[in-house]
N, C-alpha and C positions, 0 to 999 in steps of 0.2 A: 418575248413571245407570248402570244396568248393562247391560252388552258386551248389542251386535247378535249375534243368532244368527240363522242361516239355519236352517228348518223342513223337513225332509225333507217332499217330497211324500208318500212314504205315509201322513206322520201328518195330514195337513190337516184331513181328514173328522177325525177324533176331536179334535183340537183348536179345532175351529169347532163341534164340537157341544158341546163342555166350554163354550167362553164360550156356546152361545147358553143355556144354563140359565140365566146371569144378563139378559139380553134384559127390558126394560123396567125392569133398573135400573142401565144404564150407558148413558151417551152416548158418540155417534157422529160425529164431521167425520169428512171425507172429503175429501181434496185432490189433485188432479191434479199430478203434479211435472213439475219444480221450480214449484217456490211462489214469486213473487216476493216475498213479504213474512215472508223470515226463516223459513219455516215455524211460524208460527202457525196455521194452519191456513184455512181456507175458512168463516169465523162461527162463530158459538155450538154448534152442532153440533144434534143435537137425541137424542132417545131412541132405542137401538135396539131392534127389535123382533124381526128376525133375522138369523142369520150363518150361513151352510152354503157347507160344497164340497161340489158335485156332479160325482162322477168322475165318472158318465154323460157329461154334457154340456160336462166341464172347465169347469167355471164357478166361482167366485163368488160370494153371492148376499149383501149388506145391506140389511135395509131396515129405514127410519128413519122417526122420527114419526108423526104422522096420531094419532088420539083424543087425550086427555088428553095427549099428547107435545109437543116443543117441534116448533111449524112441523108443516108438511104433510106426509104418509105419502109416502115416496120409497125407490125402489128402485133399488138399483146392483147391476151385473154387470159383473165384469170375467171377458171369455171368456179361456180359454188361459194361465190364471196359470203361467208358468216360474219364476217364483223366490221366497218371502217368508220377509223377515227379520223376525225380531220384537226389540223391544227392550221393557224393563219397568222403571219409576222410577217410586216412592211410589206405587205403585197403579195408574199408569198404564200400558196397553201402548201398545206404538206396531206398528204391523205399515208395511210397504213390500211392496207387489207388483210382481212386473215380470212385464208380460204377454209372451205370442210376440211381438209388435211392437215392445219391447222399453219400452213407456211403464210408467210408474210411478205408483201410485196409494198415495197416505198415508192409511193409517185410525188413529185414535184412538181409543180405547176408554176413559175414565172412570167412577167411579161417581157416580151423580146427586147433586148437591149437593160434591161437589169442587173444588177449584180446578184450573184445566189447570197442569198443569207437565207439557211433554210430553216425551218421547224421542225423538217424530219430528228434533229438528235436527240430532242427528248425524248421521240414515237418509237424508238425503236428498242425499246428495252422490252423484253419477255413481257408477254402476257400475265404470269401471273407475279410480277412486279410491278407494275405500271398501272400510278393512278387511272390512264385514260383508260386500263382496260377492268376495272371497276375492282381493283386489289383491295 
């Protein structure tokens, strides 16, 4: 796997609009942390459809499935994103958010037809244990 990096908030917006160009041909889990199962993730995942920060409203914004996608069209917001780390192996990214409340949200981003091998297991160890989050 290669090293966790923390994401400068200013770049958020451009780099949520760089992955959403690929939007319908990567899949999406999403997991609230800690994960009790090893960080495997929260099921199969399904297609993502979109990815945006919105400084406006400090937000967020995934949504998954629905049409021809795997499982039902679902949308997540995580309000008040303060931190995200990304991490990236064979194709795969891993991002970790930690919101103002201090929770933590795992997303994975694959391309369709991939196997998971993810980078989320390193990313998920407490904040203040975890080189990515600057221990």
């Amino acid at each position: 796997m290669e090293h966790a990096v923390p994401l400068e908030a200013g770049a958020w917006t451009d780099y949520f609009r760089d992955i959403g160009r690929d939007c319908g041909r990567l899949i999406a889990t999403v997991t609230l942390l800690p994960d009790d199962r090893d960080g495997h993730g929260a099921g199969a995942g399904r297609t993502l459809r979109t990815i945006r920060y919105d400084r406006d409203r400090d937000a967020l914004e995934l949504g998954v499935g629905g049409g021809a996608g795997l499982g039902p069209a679902l949308r997540y917001f995580i309000a008040a994103p303060r931190r995200i780390v990304i991490a990236e192996s064979r194709g795969v990214i891993g991002l970790v958010i930690e919101d103002s409340s201090g929770d933590r949200t795992a997303v994975e981003l694959r391309r369709v037809g991939e196997e998971a091998r993810s980078p989320l297991v390193s990313l998920q160890t407490p904040a203040h244990s975890s080189p990515a989050y600057g221990a």
